[in-house]
C-alpha positions in Angstrom: 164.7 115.8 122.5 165.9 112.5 123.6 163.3 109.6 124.1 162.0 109.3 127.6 163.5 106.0 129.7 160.8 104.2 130.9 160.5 100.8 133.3 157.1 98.8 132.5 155.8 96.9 135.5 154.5 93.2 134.9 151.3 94.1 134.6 151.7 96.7 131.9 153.5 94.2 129.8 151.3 91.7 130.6 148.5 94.0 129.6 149.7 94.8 126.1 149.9 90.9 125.3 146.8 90.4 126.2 144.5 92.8 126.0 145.5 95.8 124.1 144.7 99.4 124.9 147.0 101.6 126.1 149.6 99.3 127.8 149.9 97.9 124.0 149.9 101.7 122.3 152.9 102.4 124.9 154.8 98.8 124.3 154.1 99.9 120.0 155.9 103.1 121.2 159.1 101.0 122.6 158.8 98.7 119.0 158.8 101.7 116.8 161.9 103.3 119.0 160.3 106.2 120.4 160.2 105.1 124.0 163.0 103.6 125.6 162.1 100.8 127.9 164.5 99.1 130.6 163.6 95.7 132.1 165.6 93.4 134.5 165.9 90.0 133.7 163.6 89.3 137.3 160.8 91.5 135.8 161.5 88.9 132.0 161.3 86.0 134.4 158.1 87.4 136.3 156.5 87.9 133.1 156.9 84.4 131.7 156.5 82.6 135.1 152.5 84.7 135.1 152.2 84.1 131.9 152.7 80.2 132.4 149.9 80.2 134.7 146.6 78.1 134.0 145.1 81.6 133.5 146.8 82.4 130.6 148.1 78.8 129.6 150.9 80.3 127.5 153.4 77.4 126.8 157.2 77.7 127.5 157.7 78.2 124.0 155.7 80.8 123.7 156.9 83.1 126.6 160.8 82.3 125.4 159.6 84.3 122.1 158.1 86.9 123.9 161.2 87.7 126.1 163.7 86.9 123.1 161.2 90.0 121.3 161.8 92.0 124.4 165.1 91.8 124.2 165.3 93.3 121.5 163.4 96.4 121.7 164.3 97.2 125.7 167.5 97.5 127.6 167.7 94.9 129.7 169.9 95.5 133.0 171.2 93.3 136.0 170.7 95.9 138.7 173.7 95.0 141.1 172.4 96.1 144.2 169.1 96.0 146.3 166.9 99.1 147.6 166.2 98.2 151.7 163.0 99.8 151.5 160.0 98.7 153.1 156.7 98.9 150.8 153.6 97.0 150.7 154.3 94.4 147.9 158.1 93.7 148.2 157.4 92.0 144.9 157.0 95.8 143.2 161.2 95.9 144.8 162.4 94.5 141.0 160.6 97.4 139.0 161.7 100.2 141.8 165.4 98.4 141.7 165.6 98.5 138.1 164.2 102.0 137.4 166.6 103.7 140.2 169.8 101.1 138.8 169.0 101.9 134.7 168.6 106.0 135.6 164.5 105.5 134.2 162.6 108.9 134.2 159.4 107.0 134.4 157.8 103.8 135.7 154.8 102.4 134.2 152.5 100.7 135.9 148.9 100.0 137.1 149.7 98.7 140.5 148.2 101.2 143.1 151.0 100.2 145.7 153.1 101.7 142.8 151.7 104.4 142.0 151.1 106.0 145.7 155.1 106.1 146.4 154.8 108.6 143.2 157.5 110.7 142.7 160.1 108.0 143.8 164.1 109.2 143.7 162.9 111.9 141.0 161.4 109.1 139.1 157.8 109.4 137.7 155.1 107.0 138.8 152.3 106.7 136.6 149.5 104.6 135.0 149.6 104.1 131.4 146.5 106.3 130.5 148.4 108.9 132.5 151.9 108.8 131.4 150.3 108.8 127.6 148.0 112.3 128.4 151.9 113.2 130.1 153.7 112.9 126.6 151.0 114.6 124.7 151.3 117.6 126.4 154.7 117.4 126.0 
């Protein structure tokens, strides 16, 4: 059975960095080559912008390693055109834009504005603990 394709929002990458759980068990997934993942280079840049925040006070350095390591365990895709949809947070538009451009079967994410437009163009919409209990019955 081929490997499911799989967009991870910010905040799921974001969440395996730094704190764990399942967002990390899903991202160890995409490492070990049993999950494919597809990113855009707007969701990389998201990623490092947040985690250059005071918040997180992770220094340029730092964030180019994390996207050069992402890089090489995820597809990442240019999506050439832009969905004219109107949601909530038109910041989610990157992670719908690249899941409907790269063909994903699922996104991954804990953003409720997300995860209510569930299915989206026959792609699945679901939170990390969800999309895990998904592939064990599987």
């Amino acid at each position: 059975m081929a490997n499911h394709r799989v967009v991870l929002d910010t905040n799921v990458l974001l969440s395996a960095i730094l704190f764990g759980g399942k967002p990390e068990q899903i991202l160890n997934d995409v490492i070990a080559g049993r999950i494919d993942c597809v990113l855009s280079l707007e969701i990389l840049d998201e990623l490092s912008a947040v985690l250059q925040r005071p918040k997180f006070s992770f220094s340029a350095n730092q964030c180019l390693h994390i996207v050069e390591e992402l890089h090489q365990v995820c597809e990442i895709i240019k999506p050439s055109s832009e969905l004219s949809i109107r949601i909530s947070d038109q910041d989610d538009l990157i992670i719908l834009e690249c899941a409907v451009y790269s063909g994903a079967d699922y996104i991954i994410t804990g953003d409720s504005g997300l995860t209510e437009l569930h299915p989206f163009n026959n792609i699945q919409i679901l939170t990390p603990s969800d999309y895990l209990d998904r592939i064990k019955e599987q």
